[in-house]
NUMIVEX-885264 format. One record per residue (C-alpha): x, y, z; residue in one letter; residue number from 1. Coordinates in nm, 2 decimals. Layout:
<recs>
{{X; Y; Z}; 'a'; NUM}
...
</recs>
This chain:
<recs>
{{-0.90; 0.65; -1.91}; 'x'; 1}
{{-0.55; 0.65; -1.71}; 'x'; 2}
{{-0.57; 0.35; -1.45}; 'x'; 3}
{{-0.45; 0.39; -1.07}; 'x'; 4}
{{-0.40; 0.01; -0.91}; 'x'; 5}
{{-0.41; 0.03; -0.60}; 'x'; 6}
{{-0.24; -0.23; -0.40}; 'x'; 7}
{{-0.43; -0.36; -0.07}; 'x'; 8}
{{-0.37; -0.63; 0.20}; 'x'; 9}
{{-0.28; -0.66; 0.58}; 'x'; 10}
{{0.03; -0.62; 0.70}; 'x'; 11}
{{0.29; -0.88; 0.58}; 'x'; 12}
{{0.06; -1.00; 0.28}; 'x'; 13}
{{0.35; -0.94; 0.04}; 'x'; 14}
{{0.22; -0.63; -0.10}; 'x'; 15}
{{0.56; -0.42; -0.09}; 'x'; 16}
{{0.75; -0.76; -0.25}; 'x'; 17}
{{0.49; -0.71; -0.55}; 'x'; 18}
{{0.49; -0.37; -0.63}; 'x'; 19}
{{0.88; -0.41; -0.61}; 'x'; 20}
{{0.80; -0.63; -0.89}; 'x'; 21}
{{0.59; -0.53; -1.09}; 'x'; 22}
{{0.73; -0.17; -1.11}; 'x'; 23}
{{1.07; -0.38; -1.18}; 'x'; 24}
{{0.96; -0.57; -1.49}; 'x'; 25}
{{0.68; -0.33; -1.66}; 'x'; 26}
{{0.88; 0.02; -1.53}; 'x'; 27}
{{0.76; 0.13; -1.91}; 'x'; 28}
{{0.43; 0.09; -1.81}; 'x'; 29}
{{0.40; 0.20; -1.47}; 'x'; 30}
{{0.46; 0.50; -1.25}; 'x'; 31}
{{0.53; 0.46; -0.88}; 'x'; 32}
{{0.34; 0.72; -0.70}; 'x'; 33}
{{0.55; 0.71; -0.36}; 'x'; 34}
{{0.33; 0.77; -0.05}; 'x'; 35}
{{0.47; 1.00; 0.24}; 'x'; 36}
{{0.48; 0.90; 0.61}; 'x'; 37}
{{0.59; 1.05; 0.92}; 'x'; 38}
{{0.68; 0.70; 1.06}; 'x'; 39}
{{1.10; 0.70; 1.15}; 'x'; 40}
{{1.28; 0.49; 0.85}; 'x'; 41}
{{1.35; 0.13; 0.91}; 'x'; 42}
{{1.68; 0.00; 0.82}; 'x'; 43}
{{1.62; -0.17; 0.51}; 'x'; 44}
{{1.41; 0.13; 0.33}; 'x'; 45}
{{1.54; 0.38; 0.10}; 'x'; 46}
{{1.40; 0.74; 0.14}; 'x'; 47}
{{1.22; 0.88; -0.14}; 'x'; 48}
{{1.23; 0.54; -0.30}; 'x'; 49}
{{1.00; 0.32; -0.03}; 'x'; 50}
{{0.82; 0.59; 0.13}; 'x'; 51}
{{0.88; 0.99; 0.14}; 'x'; 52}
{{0.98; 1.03; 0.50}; 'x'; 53}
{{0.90; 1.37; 0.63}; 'x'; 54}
{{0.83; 1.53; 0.94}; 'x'; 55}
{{0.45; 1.68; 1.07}; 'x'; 56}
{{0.53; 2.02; 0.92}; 'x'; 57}
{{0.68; 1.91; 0.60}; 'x'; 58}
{{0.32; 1.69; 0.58}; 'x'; 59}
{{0.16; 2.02; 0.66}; 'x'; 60}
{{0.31; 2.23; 0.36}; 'x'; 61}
{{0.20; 1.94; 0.14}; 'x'; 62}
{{-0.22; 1.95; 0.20}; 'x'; 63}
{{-0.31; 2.14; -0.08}; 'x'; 64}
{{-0.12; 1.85; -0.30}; 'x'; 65}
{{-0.24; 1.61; -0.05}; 'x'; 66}
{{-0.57; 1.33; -0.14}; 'x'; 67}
{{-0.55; 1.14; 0.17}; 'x'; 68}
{{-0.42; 1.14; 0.50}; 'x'; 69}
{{-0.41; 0.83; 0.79}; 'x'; 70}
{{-0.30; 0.81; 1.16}; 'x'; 71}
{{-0.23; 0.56; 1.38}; 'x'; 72}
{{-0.13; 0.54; 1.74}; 'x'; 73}
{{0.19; 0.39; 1.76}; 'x'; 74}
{{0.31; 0.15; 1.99}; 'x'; 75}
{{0.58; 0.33; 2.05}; 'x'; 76}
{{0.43; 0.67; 2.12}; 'x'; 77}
{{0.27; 0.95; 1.96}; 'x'; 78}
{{0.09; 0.96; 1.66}; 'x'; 79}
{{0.18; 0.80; 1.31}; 'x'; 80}
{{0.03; 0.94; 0.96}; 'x'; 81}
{{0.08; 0.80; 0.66}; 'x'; 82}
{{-0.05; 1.03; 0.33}; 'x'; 83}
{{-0.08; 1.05; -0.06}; 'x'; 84}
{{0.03; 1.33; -0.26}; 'x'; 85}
{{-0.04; 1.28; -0.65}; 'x'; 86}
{{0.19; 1.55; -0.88}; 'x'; 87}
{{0.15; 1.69; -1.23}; 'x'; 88}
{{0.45; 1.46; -1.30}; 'x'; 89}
{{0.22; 1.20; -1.27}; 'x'; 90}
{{-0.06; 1.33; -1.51}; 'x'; 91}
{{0.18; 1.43; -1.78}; 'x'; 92}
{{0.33; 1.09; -1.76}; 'x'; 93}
{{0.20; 0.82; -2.05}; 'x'; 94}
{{0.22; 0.58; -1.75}; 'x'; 95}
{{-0.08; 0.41; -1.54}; 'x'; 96}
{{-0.04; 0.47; -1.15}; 'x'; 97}
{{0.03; 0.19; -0.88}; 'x'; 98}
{{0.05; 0.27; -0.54}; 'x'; 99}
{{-0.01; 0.03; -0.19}; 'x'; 100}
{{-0.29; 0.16; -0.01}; 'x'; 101}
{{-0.55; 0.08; 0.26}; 'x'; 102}
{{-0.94; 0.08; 0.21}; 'x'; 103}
{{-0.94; 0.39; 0.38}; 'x'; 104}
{{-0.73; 0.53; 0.07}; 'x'; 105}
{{-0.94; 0.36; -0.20}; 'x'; 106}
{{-1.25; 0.51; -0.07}; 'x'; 107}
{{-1.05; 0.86; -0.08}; 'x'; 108}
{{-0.89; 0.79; -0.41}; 'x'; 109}
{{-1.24; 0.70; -0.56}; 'x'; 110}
{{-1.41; 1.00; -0.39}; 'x'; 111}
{{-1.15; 1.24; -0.52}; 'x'; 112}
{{-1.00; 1.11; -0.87}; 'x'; 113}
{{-1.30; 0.94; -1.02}; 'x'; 114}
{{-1.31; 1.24; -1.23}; 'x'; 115}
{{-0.97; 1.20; -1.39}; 'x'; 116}
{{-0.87; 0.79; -1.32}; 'x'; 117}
{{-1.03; 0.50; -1.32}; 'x'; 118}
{{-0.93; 0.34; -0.98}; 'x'; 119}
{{-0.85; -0.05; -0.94}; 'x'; 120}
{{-0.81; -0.23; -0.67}; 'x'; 121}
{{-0.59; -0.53; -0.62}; 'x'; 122}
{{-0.64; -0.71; -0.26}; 'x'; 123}
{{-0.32; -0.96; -0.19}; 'x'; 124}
{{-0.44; -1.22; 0.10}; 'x'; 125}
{{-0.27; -1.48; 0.32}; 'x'; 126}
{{-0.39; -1.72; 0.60}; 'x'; 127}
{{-0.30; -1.59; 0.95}; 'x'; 128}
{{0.00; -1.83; 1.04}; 'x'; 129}
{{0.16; -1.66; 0.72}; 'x'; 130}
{{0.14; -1.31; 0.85}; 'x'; 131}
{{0.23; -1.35; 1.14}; 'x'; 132}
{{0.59; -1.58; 1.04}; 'x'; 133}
{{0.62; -1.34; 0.77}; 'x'; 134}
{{0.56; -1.03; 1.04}; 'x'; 135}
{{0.80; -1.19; 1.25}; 'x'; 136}
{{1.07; -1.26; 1.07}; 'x'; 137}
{{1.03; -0.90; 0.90}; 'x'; 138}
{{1.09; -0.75; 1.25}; 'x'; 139}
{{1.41; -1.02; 1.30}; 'x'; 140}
{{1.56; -0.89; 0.96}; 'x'; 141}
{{1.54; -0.54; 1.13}; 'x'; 142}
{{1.69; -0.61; 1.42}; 'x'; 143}
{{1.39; -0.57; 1.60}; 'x'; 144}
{{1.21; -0.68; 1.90}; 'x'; 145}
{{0.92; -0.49; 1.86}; 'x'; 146}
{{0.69; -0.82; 1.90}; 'x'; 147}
{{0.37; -0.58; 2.05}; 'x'; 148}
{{0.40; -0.33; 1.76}; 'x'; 149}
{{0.34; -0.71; 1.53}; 'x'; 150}
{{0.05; -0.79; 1.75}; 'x'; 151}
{{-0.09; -0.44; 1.74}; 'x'; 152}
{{-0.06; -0.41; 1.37}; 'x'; 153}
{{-0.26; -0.79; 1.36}; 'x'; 154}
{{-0.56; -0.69; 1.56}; 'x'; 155}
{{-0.58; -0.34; 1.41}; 'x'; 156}
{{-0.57; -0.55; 1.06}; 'x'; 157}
{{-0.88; -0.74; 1.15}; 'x'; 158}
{{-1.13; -0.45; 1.19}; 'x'; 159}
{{-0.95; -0.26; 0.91}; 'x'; 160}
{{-1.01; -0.58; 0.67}; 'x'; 161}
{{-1.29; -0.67; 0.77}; 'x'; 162}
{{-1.56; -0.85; 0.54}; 'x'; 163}
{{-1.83; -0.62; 0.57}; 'x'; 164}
{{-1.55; -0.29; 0.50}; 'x'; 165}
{{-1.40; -0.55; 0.20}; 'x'; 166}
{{-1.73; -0.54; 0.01}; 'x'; 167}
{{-1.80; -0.23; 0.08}; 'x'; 168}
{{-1.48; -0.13; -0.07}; 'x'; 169}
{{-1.55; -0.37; -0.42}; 'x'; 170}
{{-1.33; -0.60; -0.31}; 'x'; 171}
{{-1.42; -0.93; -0.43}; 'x'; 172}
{{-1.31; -1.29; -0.59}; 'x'; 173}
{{-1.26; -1.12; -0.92}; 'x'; 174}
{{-0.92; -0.88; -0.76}; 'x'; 175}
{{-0.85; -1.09; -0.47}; 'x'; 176}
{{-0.50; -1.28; -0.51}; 'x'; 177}
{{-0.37; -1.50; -0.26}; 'x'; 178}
{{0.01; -1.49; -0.24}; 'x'; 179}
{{0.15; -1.84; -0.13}; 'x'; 180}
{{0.34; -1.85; -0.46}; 'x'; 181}
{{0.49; -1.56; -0.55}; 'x'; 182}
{{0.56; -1.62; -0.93}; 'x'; 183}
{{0.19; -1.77; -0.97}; 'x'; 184}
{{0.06; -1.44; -0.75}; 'x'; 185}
{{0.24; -1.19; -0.99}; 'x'; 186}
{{0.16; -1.35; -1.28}; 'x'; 187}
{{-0.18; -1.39; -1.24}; 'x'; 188}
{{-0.20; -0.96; -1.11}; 'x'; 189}
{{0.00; -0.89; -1.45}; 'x'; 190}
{{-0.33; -1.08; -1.65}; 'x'; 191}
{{-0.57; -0.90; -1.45}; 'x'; 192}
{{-0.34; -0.61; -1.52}; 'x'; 193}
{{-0.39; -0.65; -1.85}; 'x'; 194}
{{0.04; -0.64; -1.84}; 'x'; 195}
{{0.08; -0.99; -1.87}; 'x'; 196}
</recs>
């Protein structure tokens, strides 16, 4: 059965670095499915290549297509959404899926696709002290001072990532991966991968 990885982690875990990865050096094997947001771009992403960026009705003339959907308050104002839209391109591809998601999405994934893809997770973990330098100097590299939108995104992390939701979800020793070394991280993903 086609595979769907699905990527997991708080914010600043180095889940984004990975997938860059791994969709650079096994691009024969896997097929980015790009997830959609209503978020405004940051300066270092690439539309259509990081996230679809659209606006609320472009994400409304995509629910039939559509096989999750998230909001958040932002810090900033208004509301946030971030959603999945899986294709035919995808299905007619020889390639196994890999997206970055949330639990809420690998519940919804496993709800919806069971049928047609066996769904596995990956969860990429840090200490705290990490995530928050790594959050930090994230915002510096964007020119940003958005320090509340960090500590927001920490708290919010906590109760998202919680143990209790983490087992509920299947998350356990056997696809956890702490990232502290990058090149001893990906590698050990690419075994479990079955890439490697």
């Amino acid at each position: 059965m086609k595979k769907l990885f699905v990527i997991l982690g708080k914010s600043s875990t180095g889940k984004d670095s990975i997938l860059k990865y791994l969709i650079k050096y096994h691009e024969d094997s896997l097929y980015k499915i790009i997830p959609y947001t209503t978020r405004p771009i940051r300066s270092n992403e690439v539309n259509g290549k990081d996230y679809n960026f659209v606006t609320e009705e472009q994400m409304n003339n995509l629910k039939s297509y559509t096989i999750e959907t998230r909001c958040y308050d932002s810090y900033m104002g208004g509301k946030v959404y971030y959603f999945t839209v899986i294709d035919d391109a995808f299905y007619r591809s020889n390639k196994n899926g890999i997206i970055i998601g949330t639990l809420e999405s690998l519940k919804s994934f496993k709800e919806k696709l069971a049928d047609k893809l066996e769904i596995v997770p990956i969860y990429i973990t840090v200490d705290d002290y990490t995530i928050i330098s790594r959050s930090i100097e994230r915002e510096k590299s964007n020119n940003g001072t958005n320090y509340k939108e960090i500590c927001r995104r920490f708290i919010a992390d906590y109760e998202d990532f919680s143990d209790e939701r983490l087992k509920e979800a299947g998350i356990n020793r056997g696809n956890t991966f702490k990232n502290y070394s990058f090149s001893t991280c990906t590698k050990l993903i690419e075994n479990y991968m079955g890439i490697g």
